[in-house]
C-alpha positions as CSV (number, residue, x, y, z in Angstrom):
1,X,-9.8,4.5,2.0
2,X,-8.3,6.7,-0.7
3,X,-5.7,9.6,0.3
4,X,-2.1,9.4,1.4
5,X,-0.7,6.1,1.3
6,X,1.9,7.0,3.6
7,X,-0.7,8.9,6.4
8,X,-2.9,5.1,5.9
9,X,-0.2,3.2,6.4
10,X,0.2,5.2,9.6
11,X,-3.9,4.8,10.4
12,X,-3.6,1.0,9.6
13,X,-0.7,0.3,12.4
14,X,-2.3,2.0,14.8
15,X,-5.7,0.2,14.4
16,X,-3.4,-3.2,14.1
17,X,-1.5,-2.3,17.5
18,X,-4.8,-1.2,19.7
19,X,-7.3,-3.7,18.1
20,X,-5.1,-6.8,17.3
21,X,-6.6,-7.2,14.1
22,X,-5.8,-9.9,11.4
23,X,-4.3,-8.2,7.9
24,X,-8.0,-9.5,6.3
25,X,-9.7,-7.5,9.2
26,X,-7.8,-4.1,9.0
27,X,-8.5,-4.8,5.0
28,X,-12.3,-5.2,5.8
29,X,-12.5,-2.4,7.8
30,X,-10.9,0.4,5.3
31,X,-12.3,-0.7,2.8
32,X,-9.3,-1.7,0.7
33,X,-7.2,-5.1,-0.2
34,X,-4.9,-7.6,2.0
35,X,-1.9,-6.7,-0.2
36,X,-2.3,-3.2,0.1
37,X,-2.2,-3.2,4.0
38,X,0.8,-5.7,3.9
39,X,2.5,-3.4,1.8
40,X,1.3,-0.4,3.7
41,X,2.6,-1.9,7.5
42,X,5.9,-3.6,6.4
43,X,6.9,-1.6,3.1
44,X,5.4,2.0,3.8
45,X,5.2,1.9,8.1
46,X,8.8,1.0,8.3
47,X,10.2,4.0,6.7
48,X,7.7,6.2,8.6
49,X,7.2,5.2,12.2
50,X,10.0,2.4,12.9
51,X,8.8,2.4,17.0
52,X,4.8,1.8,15.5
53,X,6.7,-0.6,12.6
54,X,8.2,-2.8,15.6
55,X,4.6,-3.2,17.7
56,X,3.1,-4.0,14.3
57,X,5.4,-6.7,13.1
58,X,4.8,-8.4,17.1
59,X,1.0,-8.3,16.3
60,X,1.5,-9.8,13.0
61,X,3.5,-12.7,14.3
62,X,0.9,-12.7,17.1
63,X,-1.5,-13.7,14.6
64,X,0.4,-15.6,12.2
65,X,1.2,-18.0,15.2
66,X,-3.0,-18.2,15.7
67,X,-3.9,-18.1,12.7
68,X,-4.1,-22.1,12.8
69,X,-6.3,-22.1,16.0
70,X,-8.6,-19.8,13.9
71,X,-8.7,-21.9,10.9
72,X,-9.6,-24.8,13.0
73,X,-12.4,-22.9,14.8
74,X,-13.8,-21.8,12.0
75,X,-13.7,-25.5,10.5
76,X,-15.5,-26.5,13.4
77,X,-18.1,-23.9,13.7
78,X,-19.2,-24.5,9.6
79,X,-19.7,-28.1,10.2
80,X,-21.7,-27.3,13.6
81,X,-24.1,-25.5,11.5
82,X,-24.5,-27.7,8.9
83,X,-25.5,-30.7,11.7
C-alpha cells in the first residue's frame, strides 16, 4: 500500500483494533513489511490518533501474550501433517 504514511498508519490501527490481527497479518494484508506497520502503529499512530494508539498497543500485547500458544499450534499442526 503506497500513499500517505501517516493516513496508513491510521488504516493499519483500525484493521488491528476490529480484526485483532497479528503485526505479520496486517503486513500480509497491505501488502507491505512487519517493520513498516510496527513503525506505522507505535511511531506514526501515536502522534496521530493517541485514543486508536491506546486500543492498538492492548491488541498488540493481546497478541504478544499468545503468540506462544500460536507457535505451539503451529508446531503441532506441521508435524500432524507430516505423520
Amino acid at each position: 500500500m503506497k500513499g500517505d504514511p501517516d493516513e496508513r498508519a491510521v488504516r493499519l490501527g483500525e484493521y488491528i483494533v476490529e480484526t485483532g490481527a497479528t503485526v505479520r497479518k496486517a503486513a500480509t494484508v497491505f501488502g507491505i513489511s512487519k517493520s513498516t506497520v510496527h513503525k506505522d502503529v507505535t511511531t506514526r499512530l501515536q502522534r496521530l490518533n493517541k485514543d486508536l494508539y491506546a486500543n492498538v498497543q492492548v491488541m498488540l500485547g493481546q497478541n504478544k501474550a499468545q503468540r506462544h500458544l500460536r507457535g505451539g499450534m503451529a508446531t503441532k499442526e506441521k508435524y500432524r501433517k507430516l505423520k
